[in-house]
N, C-alpha and C positions, 0 to 999 in steps of 0.2 A: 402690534399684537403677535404677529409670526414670531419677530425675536423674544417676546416675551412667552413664548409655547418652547419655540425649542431650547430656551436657557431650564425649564423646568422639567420638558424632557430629558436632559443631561443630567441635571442634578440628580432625578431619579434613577437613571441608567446607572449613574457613576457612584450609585448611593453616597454623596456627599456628605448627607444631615443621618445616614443609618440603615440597616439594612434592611432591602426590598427585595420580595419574593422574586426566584425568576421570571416568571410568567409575566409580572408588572415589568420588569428592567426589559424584557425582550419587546412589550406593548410602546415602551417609552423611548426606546433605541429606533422602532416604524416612526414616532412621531419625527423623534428628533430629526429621520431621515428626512421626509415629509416635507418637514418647516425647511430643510437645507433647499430642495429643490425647488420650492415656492420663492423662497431670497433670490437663488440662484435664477429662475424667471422673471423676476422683477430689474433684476441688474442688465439682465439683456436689455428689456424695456426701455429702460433708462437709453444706454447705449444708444438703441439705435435710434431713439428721438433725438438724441446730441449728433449722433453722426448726422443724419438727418438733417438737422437744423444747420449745420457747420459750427458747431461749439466746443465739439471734441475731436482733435489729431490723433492719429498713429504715430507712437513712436518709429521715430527714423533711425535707418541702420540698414544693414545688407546681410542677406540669405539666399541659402542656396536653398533654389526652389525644388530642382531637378530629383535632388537626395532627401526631398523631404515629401513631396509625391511619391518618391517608389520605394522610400519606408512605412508610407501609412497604406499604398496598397498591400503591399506584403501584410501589414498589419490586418487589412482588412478582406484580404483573402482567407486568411485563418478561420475569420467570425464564417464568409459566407460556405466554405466548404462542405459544411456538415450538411446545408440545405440544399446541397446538390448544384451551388451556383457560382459561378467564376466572375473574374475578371480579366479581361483583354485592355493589355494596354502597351503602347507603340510610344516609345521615346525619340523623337528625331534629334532630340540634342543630349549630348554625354553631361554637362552640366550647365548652369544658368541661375545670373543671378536678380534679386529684385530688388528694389528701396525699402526695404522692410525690417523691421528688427525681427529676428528669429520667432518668439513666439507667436509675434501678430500672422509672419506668414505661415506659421502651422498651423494656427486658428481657425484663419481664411481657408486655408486647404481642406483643415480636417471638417469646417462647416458645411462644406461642396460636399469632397467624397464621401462623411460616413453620412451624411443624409439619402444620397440619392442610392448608397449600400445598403441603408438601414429599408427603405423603400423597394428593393430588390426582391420579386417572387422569385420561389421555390424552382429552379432548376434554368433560370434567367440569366443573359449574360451580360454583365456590366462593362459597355467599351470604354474606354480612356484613352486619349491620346493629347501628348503633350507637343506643341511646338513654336518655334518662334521665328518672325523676320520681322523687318522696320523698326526695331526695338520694343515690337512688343509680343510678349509671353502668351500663350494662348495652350489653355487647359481646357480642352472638351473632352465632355461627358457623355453619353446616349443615355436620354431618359427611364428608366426602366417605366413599365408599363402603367403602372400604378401612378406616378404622375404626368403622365404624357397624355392622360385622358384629361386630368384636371384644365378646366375653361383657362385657370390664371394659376400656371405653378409658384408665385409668391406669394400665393392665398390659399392652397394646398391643402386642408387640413387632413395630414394624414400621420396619426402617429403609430410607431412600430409597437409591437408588443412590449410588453415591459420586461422580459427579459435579452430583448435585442438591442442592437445600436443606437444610441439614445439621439432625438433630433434636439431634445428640450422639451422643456414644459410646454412649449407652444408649436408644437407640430414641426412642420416640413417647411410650411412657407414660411412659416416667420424664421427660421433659421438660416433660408435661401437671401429673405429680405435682407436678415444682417450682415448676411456676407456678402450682399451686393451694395451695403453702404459702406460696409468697410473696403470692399474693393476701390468703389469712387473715390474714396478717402484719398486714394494715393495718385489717381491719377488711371484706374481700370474701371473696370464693370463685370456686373455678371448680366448675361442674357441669353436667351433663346435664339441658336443658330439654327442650320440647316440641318434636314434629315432627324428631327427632334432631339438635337442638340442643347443642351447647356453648357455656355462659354465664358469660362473667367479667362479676363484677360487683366494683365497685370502690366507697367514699366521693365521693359528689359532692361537688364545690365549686362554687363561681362557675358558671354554665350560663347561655351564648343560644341558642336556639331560631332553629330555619331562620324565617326571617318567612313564607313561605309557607305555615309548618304541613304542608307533603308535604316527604318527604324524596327526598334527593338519588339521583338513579341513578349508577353511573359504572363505566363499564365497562371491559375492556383493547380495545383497537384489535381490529378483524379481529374 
C-alpha cells in the first residue's frame, strides 16, 4: 500500500495524466516524501533482522576509516555550530584501514556520529576520539546527555526534531542497534565503554600513527 501511495503521489506531483493546482502538487510532493521514508524504515527492518539472524553479509573491500571520520565530523560540526555546540575530537592515528567496502564503512560511521550529534543539546560538547592497537580500531564517542540517561541506549527512543540530523524513522536505538549488527557483521561491535562511552570497534588493517604520538584536537569554529 505504501508503494501504491507514493506512485500516486508522483503521478500527481509530476502531473503525469494533466495538470494539478499547485497547492494539490505541493500536498502530493509531503506524501510522496512520506511514503519515501516509511520504505525507507522498513528496509532498515529488514536489514537488521538479516544481520541479526546471519543471512546477510557486508560487502568486502578496504577503507580508510581515519579520512572518513574526520570528513563526516567536519560535516557535522557545520549542523552543530549554529546551536552553540562543538565537537572534540583526538586522532591518535594519521590513517587506518578496515575490511569494508567504502560505503558500508561510511554507513556504520555516519549511523554512530550523526545519531549521537543528532542527540546533542544546545551548547553541549560532543567528544570523539579515534584509536587503535592489537588490530583493532576503536572509535569512541561521549554520550551526550540525552542518551546517557536512557536505562538501554539501543532502545533509546529519542527522535531529533524534524528539521535536524535525521536518526530514521525509528529513533536513536534502532539506528544504534543497526550499526551494532552491522559492526558484528565484520568481526567488531558497538558497546558502552567507560566514562559513558559508546565504542565501535572495527578489524584493523594497515595503520600509521600521528608521528608525534599526541593526538590531534580539532575543534568547530566559535
Amino acid at each position: 500500500p505504501v508503494t501504491a501511495i507514493q506512485g500516486f503521489a508522483e503521478v500527481i506531483q509530476q502531473q503525469t495524466v494533466g495538470p494539478v493546482p499547485h497547492e494539490y502538487r505541493a500536498l502530493a510532493a509531503g506524501i510522496a516524501g512520506d511514503a519515501a521514508r516509511m520504505l525507507a524504515g522498513f528496509a532498515e527492518i529488514e536489514r537488521l533482522a538479516r544481520l541479526e539472524a546471519g543471512t546477510q553479509e557486508l560487502a568486502e573491500g578496504v577503507s580508510e576509516f581515519v579520512a572518513i571520520v574526520r570528513r563526516q565530523v567536519s560535516q557535522l560540526q557545520t549542523v552543530l555550530s549554529p546551536r552553540v555546540s562543538r565537537i572534540e575530537a583526538s586522532f591518535a592515528l594519521r590513517s587506518a584501514t578496515v575490511p569494508l567496502a567504502a560505503d558500508h564503512a561510511e554507513t556504520i560511521a555516519w549511523r554512530v556520529l550523526a545519531t549521537l550529534a543528532a542527540a546533542t543539546a544546545a551548547g553541549e560538547t560532543m567528544r570523539v576520539s579515534l584509536t587503535g592497537a592489537e588490530r583493532v580500531l576503536r572509535l569512541a564517542i561521549r554520550l551526550p546527555a540525552g542518551l546517557a540517561r536512557a536505562e538501554d541506549v539501543f532502545a533509546a527512543d529519542v527522535h531529533p526534531p524534524a528539521h535536524a540530523l535525521g536518526t530514521g524513522l525509528l529513533g536513536a536505538g534502532f539506528a544504534l542497534r543497526l550499526a551494532r549488527a552491522e559492526a558484528r557483521a565484520v568481526g567488531g561491535d558497538l558497546a558502552l565503554g567507560g566514562e559513558a562511552d559508546l565504542v565501535l570497534t572495527l578489524p584493523l588493517g594497515r595503520a600509521e600513527r600521528d608521528p608525534t604520538q599526541s593526538p590531534q584536537k580539532e575543534e568547530a569554529p566559535g
